[in-house]
Structures are given as C-alpha cells and as structure tokens.
PDB file of the backbone (N, CA, C, O) and the ligand in Angstrom, with CONECT records:
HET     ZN  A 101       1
ATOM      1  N   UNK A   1       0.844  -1.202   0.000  1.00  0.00           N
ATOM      2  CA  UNK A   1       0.000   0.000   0.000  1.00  0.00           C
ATOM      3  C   UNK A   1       0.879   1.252   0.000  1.00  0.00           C
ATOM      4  O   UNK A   1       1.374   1.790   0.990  1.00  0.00           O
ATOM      5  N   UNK A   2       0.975   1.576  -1.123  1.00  0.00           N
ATOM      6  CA  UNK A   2       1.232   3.012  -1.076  1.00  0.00           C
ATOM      7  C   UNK A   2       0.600   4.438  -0.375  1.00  0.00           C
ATOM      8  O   UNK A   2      -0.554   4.866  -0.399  1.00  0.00           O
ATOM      9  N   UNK A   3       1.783   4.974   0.234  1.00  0.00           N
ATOM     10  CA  UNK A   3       0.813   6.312   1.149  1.00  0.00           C
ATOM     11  C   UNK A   3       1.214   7.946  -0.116  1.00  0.00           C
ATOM     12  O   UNK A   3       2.228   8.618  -0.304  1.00  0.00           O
ATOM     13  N   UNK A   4       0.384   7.965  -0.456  1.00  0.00           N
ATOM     14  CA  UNK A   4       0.358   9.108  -1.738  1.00  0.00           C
ATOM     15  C   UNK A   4       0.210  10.397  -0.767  1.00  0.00           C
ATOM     16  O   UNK A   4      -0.575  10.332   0.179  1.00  0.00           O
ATOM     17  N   UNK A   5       1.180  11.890  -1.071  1.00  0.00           N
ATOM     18  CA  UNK A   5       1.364  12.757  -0.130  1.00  0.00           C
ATOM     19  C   UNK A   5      -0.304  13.539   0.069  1.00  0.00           C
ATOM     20  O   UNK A   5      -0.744  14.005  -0.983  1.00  0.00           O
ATOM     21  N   UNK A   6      -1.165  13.687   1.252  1.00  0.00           N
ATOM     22  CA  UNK A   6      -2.103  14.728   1.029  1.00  0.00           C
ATOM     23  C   UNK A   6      -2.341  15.898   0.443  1.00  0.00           C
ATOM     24  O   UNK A   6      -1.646  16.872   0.731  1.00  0.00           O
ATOM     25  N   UNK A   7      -3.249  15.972  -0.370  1.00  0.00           N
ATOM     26  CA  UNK A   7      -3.145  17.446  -0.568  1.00  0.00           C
ATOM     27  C   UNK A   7      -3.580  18.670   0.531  1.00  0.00           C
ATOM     28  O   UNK A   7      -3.948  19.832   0.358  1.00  0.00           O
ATOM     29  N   UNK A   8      -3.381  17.934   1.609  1.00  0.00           N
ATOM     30  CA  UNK A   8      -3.529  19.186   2.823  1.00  0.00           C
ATOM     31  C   UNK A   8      -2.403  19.385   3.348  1.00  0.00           C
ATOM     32  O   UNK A   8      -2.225  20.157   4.290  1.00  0.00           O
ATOM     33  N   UNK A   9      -1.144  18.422   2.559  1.00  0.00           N
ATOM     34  CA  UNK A   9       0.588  18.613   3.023  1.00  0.00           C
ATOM     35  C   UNK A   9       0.892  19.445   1.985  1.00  0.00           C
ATOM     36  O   UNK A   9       2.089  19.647   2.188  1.00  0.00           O
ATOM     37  N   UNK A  10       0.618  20.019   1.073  1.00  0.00           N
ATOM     38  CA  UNK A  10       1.176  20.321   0.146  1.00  0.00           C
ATOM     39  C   UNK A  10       1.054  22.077   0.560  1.00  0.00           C
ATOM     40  O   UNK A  10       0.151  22.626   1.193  1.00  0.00           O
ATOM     41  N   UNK A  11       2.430  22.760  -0.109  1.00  0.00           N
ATOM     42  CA  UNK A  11       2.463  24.419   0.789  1.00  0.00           C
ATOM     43  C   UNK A  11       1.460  25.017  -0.403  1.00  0.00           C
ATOM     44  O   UNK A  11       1.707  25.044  -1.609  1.00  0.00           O
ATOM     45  N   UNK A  12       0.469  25.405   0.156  1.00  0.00           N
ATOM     46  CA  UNK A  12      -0.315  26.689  -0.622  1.00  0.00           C
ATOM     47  C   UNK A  12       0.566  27.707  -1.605  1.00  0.00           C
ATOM     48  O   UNK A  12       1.776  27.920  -1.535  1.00  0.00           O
ATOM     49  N   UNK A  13      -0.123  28.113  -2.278  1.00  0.00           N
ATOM     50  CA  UNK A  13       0.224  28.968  -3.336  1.00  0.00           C
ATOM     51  C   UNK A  13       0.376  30.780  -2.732  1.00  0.00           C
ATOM     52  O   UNK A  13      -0.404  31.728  -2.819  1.00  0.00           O
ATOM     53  N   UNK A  14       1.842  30.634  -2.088  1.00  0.00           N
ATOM     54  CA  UNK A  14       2.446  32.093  -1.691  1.00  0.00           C
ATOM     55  C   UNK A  14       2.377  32.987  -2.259  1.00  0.00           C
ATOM     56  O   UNK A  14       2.840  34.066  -1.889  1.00  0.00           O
ATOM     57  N   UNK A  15       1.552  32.711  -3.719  1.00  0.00           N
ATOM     58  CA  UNK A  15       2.034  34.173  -4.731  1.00  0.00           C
ATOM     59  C   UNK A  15       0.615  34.603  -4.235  1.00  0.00           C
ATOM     60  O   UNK A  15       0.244  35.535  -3.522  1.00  0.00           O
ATOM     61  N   UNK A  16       0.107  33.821  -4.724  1.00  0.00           N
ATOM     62  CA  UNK A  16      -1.749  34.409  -4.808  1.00  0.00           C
ATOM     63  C   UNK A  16      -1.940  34.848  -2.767  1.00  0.00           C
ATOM     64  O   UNK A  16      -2.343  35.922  -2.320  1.00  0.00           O
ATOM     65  N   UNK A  17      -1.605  33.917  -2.145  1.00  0.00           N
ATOM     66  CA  UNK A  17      -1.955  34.100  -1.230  1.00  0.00           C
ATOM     67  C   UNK A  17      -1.888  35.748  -0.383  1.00  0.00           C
ATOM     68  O   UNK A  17      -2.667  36.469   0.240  1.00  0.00           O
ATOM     69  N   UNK A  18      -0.323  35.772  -0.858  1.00  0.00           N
ATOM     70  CA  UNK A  18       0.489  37.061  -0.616  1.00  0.00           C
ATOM     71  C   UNK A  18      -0.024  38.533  -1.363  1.00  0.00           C
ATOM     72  O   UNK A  18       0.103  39.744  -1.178  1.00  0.00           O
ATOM     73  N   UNK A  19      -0.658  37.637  -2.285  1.00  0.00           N
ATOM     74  CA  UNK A  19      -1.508  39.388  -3.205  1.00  0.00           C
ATOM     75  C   UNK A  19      -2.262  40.332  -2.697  1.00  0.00           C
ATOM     76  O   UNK A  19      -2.345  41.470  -3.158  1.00  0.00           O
ATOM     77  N   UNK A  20      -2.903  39.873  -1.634  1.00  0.00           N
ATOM     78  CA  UNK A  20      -3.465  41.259  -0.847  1.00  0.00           C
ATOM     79  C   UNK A  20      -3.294  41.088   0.697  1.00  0.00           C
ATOM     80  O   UNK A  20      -3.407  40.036   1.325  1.00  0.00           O
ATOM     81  N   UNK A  21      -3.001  42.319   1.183  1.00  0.00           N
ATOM     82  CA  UNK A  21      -2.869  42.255   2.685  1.00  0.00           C
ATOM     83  C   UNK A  21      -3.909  43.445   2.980  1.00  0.00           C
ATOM     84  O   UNK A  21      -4.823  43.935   2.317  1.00  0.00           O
ATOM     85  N   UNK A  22      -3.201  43.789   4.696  1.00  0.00           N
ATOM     86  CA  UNK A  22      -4.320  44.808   5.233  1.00  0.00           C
ATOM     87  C   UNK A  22      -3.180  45.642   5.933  1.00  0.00           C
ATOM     88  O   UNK A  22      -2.126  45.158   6.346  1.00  0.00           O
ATOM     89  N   UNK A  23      -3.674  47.423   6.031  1.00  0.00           N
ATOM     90  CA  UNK A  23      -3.173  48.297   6.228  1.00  0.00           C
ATOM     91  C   UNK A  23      -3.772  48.477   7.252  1.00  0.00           C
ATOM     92  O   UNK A  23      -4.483  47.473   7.229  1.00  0.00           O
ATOM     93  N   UNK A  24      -4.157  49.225   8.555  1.00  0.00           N
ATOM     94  CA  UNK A  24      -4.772  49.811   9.441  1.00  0.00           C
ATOM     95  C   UNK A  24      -4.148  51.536   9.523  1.00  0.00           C
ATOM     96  O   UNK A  24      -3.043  51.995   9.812  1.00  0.00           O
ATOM     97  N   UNK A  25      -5.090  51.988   9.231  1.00  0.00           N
ATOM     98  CA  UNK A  25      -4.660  54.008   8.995  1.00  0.00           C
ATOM     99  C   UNK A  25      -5.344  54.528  10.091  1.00  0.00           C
ATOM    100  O   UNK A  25      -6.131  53.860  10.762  1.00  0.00           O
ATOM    101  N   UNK A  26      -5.200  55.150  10.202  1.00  0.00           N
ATOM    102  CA  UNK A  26      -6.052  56.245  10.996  1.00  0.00           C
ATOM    103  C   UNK A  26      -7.853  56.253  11.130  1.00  0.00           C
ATOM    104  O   UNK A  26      -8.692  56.362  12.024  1.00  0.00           O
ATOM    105  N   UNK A  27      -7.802  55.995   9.096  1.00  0.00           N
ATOM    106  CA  UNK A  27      -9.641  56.192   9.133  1.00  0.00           C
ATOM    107  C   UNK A  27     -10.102  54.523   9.006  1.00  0.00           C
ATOM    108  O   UNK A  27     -11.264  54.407   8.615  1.00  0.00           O
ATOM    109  N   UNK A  28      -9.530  53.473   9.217  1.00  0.00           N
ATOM    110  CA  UNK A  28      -9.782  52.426   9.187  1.00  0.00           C
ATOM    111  C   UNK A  28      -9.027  51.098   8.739  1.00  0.00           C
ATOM    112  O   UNK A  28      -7.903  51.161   9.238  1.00  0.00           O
ATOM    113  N   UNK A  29      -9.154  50.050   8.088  1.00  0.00           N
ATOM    114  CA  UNK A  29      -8.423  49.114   7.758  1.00  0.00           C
ATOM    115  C   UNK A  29      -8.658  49.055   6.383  1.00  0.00           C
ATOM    116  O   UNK A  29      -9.805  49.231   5.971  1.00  0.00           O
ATOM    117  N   UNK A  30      -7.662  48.815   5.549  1.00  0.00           N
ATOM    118  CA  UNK A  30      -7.892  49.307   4.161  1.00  0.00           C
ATOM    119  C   UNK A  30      -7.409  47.636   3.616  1.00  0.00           C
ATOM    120  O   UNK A  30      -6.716  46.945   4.363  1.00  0.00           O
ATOM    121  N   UNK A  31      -7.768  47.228   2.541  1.00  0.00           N
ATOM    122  CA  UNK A  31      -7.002  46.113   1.942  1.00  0.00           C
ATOM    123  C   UNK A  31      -6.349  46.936   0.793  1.00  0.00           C
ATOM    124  O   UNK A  31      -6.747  47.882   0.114  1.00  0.00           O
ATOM    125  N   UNK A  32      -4.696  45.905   0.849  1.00  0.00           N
ATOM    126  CA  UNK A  32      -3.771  46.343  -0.565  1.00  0.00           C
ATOM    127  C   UNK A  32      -3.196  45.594  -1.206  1.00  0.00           C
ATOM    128  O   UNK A  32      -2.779  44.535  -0.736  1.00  0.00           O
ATOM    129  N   UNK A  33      -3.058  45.880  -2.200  1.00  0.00           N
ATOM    130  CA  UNK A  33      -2.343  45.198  -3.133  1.00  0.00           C
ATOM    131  C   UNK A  33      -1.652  45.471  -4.147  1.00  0.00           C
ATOM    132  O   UNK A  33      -2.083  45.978  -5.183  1.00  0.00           O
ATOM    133  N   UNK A  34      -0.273  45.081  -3.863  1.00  0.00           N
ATOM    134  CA  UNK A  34       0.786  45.528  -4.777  1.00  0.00           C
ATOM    135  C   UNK A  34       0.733  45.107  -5.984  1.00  0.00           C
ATOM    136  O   UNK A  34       0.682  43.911  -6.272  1.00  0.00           O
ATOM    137  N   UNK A  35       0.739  46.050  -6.817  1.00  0.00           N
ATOM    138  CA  UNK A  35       0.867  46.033  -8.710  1.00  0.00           C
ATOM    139  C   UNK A  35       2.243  45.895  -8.857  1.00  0.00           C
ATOM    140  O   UNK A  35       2.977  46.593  -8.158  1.00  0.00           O
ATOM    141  N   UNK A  36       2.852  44.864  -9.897  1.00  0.00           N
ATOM    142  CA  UNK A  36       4.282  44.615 -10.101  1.00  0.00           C
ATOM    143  C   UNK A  36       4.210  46.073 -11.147  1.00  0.00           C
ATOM    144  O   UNK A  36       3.342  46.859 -11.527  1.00  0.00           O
ATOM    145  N   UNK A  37       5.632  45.877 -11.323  1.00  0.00           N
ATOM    146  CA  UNK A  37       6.091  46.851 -12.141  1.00  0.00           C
ATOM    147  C   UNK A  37       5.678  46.350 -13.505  1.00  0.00           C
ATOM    148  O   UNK A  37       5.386  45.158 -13.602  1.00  0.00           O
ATOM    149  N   UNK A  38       5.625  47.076 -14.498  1.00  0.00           N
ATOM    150  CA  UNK A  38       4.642  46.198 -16.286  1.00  0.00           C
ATOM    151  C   UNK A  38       3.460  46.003 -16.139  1.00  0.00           C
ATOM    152  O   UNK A  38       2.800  45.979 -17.178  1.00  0.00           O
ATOM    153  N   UNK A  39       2.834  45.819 -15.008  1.00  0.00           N
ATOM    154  CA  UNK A  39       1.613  45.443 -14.761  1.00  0.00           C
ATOM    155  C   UNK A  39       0.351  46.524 -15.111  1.00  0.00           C
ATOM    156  O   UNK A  39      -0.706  46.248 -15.677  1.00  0.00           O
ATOM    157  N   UNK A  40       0.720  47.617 -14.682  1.00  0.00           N
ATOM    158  CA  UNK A  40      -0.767  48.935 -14.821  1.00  0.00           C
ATOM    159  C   UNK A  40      -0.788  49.179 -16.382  1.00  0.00           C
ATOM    160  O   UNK A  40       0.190  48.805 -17.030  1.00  0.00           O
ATOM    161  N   UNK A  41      -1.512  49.594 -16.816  1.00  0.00           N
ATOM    162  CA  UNK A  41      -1.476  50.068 -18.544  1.00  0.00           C
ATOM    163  C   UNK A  41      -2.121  51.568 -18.688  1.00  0.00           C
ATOM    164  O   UNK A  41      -2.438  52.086 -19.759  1.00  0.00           O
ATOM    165  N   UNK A  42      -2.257  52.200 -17.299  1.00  0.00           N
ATOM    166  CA  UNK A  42      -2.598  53.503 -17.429  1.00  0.00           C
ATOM    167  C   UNK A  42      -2.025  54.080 -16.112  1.00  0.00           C
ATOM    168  O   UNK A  42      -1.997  53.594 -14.981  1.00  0.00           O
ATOM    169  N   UNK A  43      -1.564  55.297 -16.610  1.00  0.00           N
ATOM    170  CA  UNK A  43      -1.361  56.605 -15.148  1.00  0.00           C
ATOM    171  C   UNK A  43      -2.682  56.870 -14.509  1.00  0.00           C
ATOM    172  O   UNK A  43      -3.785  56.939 -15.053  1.00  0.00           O
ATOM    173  N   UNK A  44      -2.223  57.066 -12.702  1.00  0.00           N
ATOM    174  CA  UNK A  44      -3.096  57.283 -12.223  1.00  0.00           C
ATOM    175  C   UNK A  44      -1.966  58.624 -11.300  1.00  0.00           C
ATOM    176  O   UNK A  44      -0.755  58.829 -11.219  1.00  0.00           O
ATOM    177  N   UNK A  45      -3.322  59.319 -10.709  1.00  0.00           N
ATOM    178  CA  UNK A  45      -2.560  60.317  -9.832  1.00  0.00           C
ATOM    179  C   UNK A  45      -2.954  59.753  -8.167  1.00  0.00           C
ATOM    180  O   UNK A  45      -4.027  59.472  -7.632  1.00  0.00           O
ATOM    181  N   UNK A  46      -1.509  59.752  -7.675  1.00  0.00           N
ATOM    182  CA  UNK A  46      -1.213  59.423  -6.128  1.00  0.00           C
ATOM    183  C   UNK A  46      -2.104  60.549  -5.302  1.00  0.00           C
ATOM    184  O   UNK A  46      -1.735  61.706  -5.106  1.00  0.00           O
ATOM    185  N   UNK A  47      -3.439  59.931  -4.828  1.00  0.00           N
ATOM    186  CA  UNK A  47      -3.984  60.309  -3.369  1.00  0.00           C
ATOM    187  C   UNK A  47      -3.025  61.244  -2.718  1.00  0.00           C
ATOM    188  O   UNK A  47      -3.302  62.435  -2.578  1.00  0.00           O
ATOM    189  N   UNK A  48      -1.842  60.696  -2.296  1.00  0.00           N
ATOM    190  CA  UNK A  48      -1.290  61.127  -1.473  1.00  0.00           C
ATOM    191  C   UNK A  48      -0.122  62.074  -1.486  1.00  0.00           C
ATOM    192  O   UNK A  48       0.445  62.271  -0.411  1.00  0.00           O
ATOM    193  N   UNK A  49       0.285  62.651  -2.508  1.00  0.00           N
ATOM    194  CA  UNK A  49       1.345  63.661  -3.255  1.00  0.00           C
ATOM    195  C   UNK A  49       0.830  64.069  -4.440  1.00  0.00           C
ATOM    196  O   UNK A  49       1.523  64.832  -5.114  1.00  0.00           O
ATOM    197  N   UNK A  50      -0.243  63.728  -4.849  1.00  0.00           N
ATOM    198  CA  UNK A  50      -0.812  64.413  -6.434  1.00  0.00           C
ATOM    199  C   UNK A  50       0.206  64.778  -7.919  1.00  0.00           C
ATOM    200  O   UNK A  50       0.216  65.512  -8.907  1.00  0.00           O
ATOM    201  N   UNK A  51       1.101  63.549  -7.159  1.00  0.00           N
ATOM    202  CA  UNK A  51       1.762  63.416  -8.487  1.00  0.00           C
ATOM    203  C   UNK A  51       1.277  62.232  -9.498  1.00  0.00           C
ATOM    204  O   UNK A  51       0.162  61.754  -9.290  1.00  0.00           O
ATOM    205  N   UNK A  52       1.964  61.796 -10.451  1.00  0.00           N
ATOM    206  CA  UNK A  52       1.268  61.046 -11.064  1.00  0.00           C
ATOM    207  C   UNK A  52       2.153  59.286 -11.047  1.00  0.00           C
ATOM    208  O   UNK A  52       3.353  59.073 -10.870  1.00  0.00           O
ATOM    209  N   UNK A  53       1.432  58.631 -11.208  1.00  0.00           N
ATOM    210  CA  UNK A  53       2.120  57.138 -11.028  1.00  0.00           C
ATOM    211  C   UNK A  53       2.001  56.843 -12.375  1.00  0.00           C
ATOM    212  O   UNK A  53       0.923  56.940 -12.962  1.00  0.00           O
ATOM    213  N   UNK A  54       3.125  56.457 -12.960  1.00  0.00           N
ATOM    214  CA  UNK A  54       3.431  56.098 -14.634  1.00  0.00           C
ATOM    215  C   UNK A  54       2.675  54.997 -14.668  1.00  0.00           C
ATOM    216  O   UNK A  54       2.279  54.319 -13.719  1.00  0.00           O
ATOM    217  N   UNK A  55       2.462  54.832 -16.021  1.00  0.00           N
ATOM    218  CA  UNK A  55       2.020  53.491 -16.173  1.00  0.00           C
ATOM    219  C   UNK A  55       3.541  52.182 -16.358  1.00  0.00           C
ATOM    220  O   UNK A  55       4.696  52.237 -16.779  1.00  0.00           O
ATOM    221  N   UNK A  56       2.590  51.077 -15.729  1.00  0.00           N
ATOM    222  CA  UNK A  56       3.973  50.086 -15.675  1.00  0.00           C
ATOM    223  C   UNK A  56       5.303  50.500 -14.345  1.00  0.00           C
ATOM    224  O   UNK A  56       6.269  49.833 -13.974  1.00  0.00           O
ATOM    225  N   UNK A  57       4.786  51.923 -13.886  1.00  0.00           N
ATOM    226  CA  UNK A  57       5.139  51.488 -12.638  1.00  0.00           C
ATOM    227  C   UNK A  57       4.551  51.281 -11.302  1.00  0.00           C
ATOM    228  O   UNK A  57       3.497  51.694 -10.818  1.00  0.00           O
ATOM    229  N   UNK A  58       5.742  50.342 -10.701  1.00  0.00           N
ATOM    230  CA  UNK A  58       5.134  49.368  -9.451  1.00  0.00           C
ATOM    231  C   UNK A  58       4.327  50.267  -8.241  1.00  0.00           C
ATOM    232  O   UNK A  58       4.615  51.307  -7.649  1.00  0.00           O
ATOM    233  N   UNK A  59       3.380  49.501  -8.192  1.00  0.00           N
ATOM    234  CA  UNK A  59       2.804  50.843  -6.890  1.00  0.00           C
ATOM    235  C   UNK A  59       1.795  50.057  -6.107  1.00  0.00           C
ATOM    236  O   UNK A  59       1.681  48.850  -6.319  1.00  0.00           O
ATOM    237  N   UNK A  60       0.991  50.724  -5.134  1.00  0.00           N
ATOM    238  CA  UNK A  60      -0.051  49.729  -4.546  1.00  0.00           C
ATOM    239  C   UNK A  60      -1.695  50.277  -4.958  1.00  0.00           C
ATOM    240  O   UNK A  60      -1.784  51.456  -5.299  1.00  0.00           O
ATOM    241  N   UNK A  61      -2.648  49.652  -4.935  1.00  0.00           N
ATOM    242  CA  UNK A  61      -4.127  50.225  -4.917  1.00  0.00           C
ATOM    243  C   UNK A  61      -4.533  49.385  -3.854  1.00  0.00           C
ATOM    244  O   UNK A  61      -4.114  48.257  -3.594  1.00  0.00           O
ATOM    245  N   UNK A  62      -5.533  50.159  -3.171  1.00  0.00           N
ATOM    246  CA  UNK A  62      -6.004  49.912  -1.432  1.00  0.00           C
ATOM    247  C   UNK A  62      -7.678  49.962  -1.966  1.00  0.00           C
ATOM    248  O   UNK A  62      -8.151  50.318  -3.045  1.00  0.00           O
ATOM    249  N   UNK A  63      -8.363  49.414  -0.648  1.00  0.00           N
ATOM    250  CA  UNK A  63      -9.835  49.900  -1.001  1.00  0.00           C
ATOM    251  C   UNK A  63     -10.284  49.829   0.513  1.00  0.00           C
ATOM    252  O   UNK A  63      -9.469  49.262   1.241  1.00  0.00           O
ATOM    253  N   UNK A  64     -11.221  50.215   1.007  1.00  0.00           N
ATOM    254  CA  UNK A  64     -11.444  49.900   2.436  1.00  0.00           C
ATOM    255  C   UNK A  64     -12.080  48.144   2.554  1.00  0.00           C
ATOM    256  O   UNK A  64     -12.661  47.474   1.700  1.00  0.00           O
ATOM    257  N   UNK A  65     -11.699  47.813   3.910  1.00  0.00           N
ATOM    258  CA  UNK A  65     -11.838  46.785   4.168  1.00  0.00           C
ATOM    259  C   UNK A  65     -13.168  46.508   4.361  1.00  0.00           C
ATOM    260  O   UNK A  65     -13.592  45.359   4.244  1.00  0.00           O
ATOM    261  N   UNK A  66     -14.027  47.646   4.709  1.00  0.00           N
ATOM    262  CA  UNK A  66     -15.535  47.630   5.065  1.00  0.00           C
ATOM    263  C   UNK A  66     -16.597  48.294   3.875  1.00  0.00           C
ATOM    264  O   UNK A  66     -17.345  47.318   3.811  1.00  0.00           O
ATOM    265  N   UNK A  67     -16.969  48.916   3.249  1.00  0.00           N
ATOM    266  CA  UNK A  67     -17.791  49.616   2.138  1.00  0.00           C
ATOM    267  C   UNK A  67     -18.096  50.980   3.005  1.00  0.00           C
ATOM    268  O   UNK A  67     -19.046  50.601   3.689  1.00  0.00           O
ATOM    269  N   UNK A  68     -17.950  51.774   3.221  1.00  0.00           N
ATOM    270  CA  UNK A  68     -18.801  53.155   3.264  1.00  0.00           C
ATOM    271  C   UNK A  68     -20.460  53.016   4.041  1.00  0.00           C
ATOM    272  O   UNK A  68     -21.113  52.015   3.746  1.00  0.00           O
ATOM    273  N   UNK A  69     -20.696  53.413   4.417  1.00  0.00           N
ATOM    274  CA  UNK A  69     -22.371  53.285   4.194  1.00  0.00           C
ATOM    275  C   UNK A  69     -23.209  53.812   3.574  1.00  0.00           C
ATOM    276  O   UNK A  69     -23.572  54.988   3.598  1.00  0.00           O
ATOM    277  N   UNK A  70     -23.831  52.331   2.538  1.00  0.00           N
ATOM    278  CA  UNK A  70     -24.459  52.829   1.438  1.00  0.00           C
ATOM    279  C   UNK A  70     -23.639  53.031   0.008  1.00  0.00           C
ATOM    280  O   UNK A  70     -23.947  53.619  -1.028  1.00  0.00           O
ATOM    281  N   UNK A  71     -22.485  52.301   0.398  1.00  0.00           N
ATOM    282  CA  UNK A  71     -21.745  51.958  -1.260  1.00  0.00           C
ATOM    283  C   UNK A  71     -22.341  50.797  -1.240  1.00  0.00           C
ATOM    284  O   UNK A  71     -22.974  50.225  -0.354  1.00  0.00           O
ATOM    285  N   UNK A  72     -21.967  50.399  -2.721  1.00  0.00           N
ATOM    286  CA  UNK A  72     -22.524  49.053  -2.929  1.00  0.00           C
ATOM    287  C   UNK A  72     -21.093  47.916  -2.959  1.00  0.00           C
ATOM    288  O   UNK A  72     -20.877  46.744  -2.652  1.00  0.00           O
ATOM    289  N   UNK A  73     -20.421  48.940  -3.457  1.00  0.00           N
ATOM    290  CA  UNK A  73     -19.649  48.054  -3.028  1.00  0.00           C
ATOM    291  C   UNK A  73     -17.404  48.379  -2.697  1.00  0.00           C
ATOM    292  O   UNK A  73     -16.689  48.812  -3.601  1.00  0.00           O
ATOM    293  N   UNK A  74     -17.143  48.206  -2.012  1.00  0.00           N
ATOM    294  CA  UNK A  74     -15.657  48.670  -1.673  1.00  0.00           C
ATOM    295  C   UNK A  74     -14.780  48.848  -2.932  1.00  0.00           C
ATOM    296  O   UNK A  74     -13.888  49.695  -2.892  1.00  0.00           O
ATOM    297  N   UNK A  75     -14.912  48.336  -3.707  1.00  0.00           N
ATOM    298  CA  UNK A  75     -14.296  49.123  -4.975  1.00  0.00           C
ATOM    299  C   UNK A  75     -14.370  49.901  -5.612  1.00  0.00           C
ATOM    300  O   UNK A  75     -13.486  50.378  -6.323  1.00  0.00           O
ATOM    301  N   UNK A  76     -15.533  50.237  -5.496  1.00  0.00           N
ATOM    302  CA  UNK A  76     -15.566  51.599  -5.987  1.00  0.00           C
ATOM    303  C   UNK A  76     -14.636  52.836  -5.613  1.00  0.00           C
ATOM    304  O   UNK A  76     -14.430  53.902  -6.193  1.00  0.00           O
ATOM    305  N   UNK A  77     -14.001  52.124  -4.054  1.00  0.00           N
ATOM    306  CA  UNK A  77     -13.114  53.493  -3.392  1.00  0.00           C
ATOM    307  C   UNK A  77     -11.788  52.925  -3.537  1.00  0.00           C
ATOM    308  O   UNK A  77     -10.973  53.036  -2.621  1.00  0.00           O
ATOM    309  N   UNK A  78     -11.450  52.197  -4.849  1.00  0.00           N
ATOM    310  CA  UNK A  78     -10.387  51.830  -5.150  1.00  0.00           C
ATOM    311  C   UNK A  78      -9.145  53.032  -5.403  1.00  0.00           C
ATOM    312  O   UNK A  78      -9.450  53.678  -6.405  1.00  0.00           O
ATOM    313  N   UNK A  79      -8.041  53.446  -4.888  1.00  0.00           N
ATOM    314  CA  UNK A  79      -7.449  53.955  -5.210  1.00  0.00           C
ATOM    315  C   UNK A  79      -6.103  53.774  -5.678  1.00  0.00           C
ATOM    316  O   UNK A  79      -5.750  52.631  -5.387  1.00  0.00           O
ATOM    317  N   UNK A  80      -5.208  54.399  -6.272  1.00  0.00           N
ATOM    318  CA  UNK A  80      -3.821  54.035  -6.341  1.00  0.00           C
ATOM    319  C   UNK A  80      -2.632  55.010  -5.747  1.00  0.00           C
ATOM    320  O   UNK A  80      -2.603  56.221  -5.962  1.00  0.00           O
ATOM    321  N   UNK A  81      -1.724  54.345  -5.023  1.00  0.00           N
ATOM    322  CA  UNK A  81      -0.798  54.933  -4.176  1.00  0.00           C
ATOM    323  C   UNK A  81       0.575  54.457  -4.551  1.00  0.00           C
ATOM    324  O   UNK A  81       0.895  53.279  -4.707  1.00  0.00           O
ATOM    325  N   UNK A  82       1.539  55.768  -4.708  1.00  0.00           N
ATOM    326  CA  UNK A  82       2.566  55.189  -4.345  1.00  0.00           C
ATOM    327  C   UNK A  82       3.188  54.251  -3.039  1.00  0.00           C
ATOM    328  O   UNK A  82       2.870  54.456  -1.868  1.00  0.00           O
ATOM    329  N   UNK A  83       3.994  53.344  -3.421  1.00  0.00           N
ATOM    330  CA  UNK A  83       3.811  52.285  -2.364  1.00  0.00           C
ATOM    331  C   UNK A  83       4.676  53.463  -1.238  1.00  0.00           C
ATOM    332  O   UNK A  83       4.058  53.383  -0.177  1.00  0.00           O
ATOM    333  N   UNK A  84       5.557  54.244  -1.117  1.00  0.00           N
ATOM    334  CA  UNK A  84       6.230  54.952  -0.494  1.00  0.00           C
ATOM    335  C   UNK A  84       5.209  55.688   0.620  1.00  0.00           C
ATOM    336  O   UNK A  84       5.103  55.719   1.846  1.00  0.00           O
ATOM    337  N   UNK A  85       4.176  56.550  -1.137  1.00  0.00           N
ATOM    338  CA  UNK A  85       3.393  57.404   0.233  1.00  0.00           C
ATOM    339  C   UNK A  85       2.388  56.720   0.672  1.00  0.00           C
ATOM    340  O   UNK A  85       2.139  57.139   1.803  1.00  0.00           O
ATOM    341  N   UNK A  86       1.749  55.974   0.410  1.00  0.00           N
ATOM    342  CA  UNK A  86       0.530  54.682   0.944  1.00  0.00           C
ATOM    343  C   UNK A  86       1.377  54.572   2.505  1.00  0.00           C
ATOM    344  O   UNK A  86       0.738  54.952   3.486  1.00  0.00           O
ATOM    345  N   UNK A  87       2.500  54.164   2.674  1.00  0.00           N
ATOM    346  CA  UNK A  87       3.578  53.667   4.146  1.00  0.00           C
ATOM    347  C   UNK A  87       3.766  54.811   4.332  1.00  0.00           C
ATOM    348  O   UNK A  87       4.075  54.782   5.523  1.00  0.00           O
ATOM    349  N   UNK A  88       3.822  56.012   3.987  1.00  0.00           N
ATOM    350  CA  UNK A  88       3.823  57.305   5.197  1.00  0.00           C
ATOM    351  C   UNK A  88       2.555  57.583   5.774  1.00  0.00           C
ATOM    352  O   UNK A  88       2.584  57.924   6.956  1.00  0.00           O
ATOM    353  N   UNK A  89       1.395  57.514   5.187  1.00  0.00           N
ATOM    354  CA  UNK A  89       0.392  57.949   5.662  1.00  0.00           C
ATOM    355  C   UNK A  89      -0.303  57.194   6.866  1.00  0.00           C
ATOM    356  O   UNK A  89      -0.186  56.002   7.150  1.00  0.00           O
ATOM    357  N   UNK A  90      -0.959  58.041   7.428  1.00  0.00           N
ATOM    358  CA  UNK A  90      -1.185  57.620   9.052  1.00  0.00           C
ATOM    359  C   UNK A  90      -2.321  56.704   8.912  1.00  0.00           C
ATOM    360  O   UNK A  90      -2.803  56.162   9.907  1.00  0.00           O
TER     361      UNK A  90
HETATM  362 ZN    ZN A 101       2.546  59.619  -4.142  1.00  0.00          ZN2+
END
C-alpha cells in the first residue's frame, strides 16, 4: 500500500496568497495590493502627493476593508498609491 502525499501537506500557493494584505490608517483598515512593475497600462494620480504614477510602474491600490455606508460596493473606493506614500500615511 502506497501512502500518496495529502493534498492538505502540500504548501499553498504564496504568490496568490500574498496578493493582498491589510493596512490599518487612521480612518480604518484598508485592503492592498501591490501592482508589479509592467503590470498597470494607465497613469493614475497618487492620493497622497498628487503626483502622477506612470504606467507600468510598481505601486499599490487599497480599497477599504468595510464599504462606506451605502456603497454598494468597496471598490468603488479603489485607489492608487505610491507604495512609499501609501507607508507614510497615518
Ligand atoms: Zn505619491
């Protein structure tokens, strides 16, 4: 009798897993997730310095962890941050 390895031994998938985390700020707990560099295909302007984030470069977009009251839904308050100023802000 062969013992074939479980698939509940086997290590989960670190990439996907690792794709979004959680911030805690000041106005609440935000989820983020880092965009590789190549990845965006349009400029967006940084929330947080009102400069602009190139396209294809690496940066983060956050959304709140909870919806607003009376959004329908948390993406809508999707934003994009430099990953620098996203980690200064309180
Ligand atoms: Zn910025």
């Amino acid at each position: 009798m062969s013992r074939r390895p479980s698939k509940h031994t086997r290590p989960a998938r670190p990439l996907l897993l690792a794709e979004n985390s959680y911030s805690d700020k000041q106005d609440g707990r935000w989820i983020t997730r880092a965009i590789a560099a190549g990845r965006s295909v349009k400029d967006y302007i940084c929330p947080g310095c009102n400069q602009r984030i190139r396209s294809g470069e690496a940066h983060i977009v956050v959304w709140p962890y909870e919806p607003p009251l009376g959004a329908v839904s948390a993406v809508e308050f999707r934003r994009h941050w430099h990953s620098n100023c996203w980690l200064r802000r309180r």
